[in-house]
ZAMAR-665382 format. One record per residue (C-alpha): x negated, y, z negated; residue in one letter. Coordinates in steps of 0.001 Angstrom, whole numbers, plus 500000, padded with zeros to 6 digits. Each point is the difference from the previous one (the first is absolute). Layout:
BEGIN
XYZa/...
***
This chain:
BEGIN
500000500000500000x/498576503433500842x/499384502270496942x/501439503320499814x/496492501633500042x/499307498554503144x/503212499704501959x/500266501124503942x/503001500774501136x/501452498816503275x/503062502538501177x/502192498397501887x/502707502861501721x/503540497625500762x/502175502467501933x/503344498501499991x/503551500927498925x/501694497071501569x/501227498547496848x/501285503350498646x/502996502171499658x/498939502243502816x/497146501083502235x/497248502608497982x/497777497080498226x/497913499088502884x/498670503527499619x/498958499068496823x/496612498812500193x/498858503166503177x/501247502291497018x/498027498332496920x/497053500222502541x/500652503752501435x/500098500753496025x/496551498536499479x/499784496661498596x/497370498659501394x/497794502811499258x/501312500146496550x/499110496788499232x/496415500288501276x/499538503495498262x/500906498814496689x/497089497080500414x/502016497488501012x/498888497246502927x/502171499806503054x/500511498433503083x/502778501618502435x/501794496789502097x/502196502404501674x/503881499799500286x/502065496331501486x/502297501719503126x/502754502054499130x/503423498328498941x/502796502065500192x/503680499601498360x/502787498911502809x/502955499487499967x/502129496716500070x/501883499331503342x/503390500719500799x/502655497209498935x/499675497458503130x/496928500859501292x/497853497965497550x/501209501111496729x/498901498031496921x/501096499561496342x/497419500170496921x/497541502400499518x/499145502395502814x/497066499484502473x/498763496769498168x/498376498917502847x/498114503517500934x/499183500125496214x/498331496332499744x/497974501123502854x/498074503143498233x/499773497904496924x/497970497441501926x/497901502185501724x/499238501832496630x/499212496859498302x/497744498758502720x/498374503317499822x/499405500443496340x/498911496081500135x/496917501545501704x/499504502893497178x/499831497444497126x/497961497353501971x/497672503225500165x/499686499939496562x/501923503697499935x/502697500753497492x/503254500962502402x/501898503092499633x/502746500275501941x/501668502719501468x/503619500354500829x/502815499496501415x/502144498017497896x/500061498015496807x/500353496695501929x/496353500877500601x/499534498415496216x/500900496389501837x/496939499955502686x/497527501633497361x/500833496567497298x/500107497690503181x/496517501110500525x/498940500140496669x/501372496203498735x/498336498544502888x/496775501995499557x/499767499701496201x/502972497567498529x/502789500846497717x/500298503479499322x/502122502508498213x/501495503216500689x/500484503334498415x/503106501883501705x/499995503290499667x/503253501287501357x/503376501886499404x/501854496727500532x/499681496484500290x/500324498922503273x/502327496694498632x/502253500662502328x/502022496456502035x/501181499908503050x/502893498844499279x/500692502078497166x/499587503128502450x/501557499166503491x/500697503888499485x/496952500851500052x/497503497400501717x/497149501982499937x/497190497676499278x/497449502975498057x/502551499131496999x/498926496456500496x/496671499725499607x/499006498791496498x/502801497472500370x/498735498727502972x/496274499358498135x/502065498026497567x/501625498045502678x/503457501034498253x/502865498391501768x/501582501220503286x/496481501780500697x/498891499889503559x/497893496824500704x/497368501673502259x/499287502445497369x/500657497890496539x/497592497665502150x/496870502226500988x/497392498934497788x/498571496649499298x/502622499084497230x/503646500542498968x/500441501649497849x/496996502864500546x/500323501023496143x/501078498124497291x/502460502631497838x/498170499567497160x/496532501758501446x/502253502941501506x/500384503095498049x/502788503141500961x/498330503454498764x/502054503392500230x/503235498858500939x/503091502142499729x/502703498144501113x/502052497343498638x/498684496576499595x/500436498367503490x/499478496875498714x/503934499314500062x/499386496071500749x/497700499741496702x/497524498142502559x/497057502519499107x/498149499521496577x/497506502564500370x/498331502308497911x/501925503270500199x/499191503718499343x/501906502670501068x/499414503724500478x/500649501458496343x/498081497745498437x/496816500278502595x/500435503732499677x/500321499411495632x/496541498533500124x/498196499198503572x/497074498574498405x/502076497858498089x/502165498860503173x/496936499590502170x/498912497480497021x/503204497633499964x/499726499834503623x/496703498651500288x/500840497105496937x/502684498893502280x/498643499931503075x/496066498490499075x/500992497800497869x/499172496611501741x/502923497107501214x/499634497363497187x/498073497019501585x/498371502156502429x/496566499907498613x/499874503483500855x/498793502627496947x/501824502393501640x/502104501268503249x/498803502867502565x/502873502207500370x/501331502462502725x/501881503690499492x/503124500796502070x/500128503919499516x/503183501489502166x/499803504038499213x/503460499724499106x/498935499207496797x/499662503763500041x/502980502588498737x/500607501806503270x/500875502779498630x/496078500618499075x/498732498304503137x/502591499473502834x/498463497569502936x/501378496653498509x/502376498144503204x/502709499374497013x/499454502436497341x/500728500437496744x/501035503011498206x/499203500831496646x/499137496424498966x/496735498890501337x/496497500414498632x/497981503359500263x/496708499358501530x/498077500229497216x/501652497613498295x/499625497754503305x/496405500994499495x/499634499181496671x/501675496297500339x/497932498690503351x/497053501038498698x/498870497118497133x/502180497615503214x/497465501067503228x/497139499926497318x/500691496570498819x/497860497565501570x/502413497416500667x/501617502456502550x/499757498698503270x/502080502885502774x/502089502609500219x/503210501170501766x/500934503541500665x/503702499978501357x/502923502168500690x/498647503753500592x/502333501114502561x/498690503490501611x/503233501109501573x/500703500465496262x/497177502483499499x/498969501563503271x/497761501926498408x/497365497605499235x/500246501269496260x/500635496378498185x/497810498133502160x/497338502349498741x/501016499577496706x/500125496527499875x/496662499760501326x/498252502367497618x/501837497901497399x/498747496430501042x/497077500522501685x/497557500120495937x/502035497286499158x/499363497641503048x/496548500996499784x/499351499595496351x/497354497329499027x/500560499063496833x/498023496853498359x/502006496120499896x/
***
């Protein structure tokens, strides 16, 4: 496992909004760049290699009724697609020994990123870091099929998930429950099945005491699968920005208003989680620039994450 003080980081830009709400997201990555990311990173000391962006992916719409129309969750096909190319691509990042950070697009970009990472490295857990929980069933939501509501319970092979995504790792399940952690929530517990026994920490009490959060997140997802042999588990983090109270720092595709985190509690929590040295990649999802022409949160966000990415902090 690579050590925190001598980590490189392999950005990975995924430009797609094909499994969200609505076209904006595939600008996501271009405006994390244009904002100066990259450069960030490398000014604040850390290592980086640029891989460049996978091709654009843009939101479309279904097709009329008779003309090919389909129940279940919108564009599954189109989405698989991006997911596999992403996964074959960041496949290459950790076989080069690089820690991945991913830039998005969507929060379905969390299911190539653990693909990668469970056939590169094992079991693994995963820190998600996001204004909801992403629990969401197909059938549970044939009014709203929109598969970026889907994502986590696709990694947990939930039932009624799409096959081709529930299915794009090595094993089925991805993530065993127990090793996933939700971190800044707001909503309500999605969880309406009970089928999800994770480890659950929602926005007031992450913004109550970060450090304190941060701490219960990495107990539950380190601690190793009895009979593994393991001492331990690597771990990912899924951050989506709207984690973020939008009223402080609009840009988030679905945003939340008066609820989410301020940055520097969002700070303050990834910090001892990127340091850790079981941590093992990165996503950085859901900044939608139509929502902030201005560049203004990208710029933010960047001045914001850049130390912490770059810190090198002693196993």
């Amino acid at each position: 496992m690579t050590a925190a003080r001598d980590r490189h980081w392999g950005v990975l830009g995924v430009p797609s909004s094909r499994a969200a709400h609505w076209p904006g997201l595939e600008k996501g990555p271009a405006a994390l760049r244009a904002a100066g990311l990259v450069e960030a990173l490398a000014a604040a000391g850390a290592s980086v290699t640029d891989h460049g962006d996978r091709p654009v992916a843009r939101w479309r719409p279904r097709p009329e009724a008779g003309s090919g129309a389909t129940t279940g969750p919108h564009d599954a096909d189109g989405v698989s697609a991006v997911l596999r190319d992403a996964r074959d691509a960041l496949a290459g990042v950790l076989a080069a020994g690089e820690t991945p950070l991913v830039l998005g697009g969507e929060c379905t970009l969390a299911l190539p990123l653990a693909a990668a990472a469970v056939a590169a490295l094992g079991d693994v857990g995963l820190v998600y870091v996001d204004g909801g929980q992403d629990l969401q069933l197909p059938a549970d939501h044939p009014e709203e099929p929109i598969l970026d509501s889907m994502g986590v319970a696709h990694l947990l092979d939930l039932p009624g998930t799409v096959g081709a995504l529930a299915g794009l790792g090595p094993r089925r399940p991805l993530l065993d429950a127990r090793a996933l952690c939700f971190l800044g929530f707001a909503d309500d517990d999605e969880d309406v099945h009970g089928l999800v026994p994770s480890t659950r920490v929602p926005a007031a009490e992450v913004a109550a005491d970060p450090e304190g959060a941060a701490g219960r997140a990495l107990v539950a997802v380190t601690e190793a699968t009895p009979g593994s042999g393991a001492a331990s588990r690597p771990f990912l983090v899924h951050l989506d920005v709207d984690v973020l109270d939008a009223l402080l720092l609009p840009g988030a595709d679905v945003p939340q208003y008066g609820r989410g985190l301020t940055l520097d509690v969002l700070v303050a929590v990834l910090e001892p989680l990127v340091a850790d040295a079981g941590f093992a990649g990165m996503t950085l999802v859901e900044h939608n620039p139509d929502h902030n022409p201005d560049g203004t949160s990208a710029r933010r966000l960047v001045a914001a994450l850049a130390p912490v990415l770059a810190a090198r902090r002693a196993p």
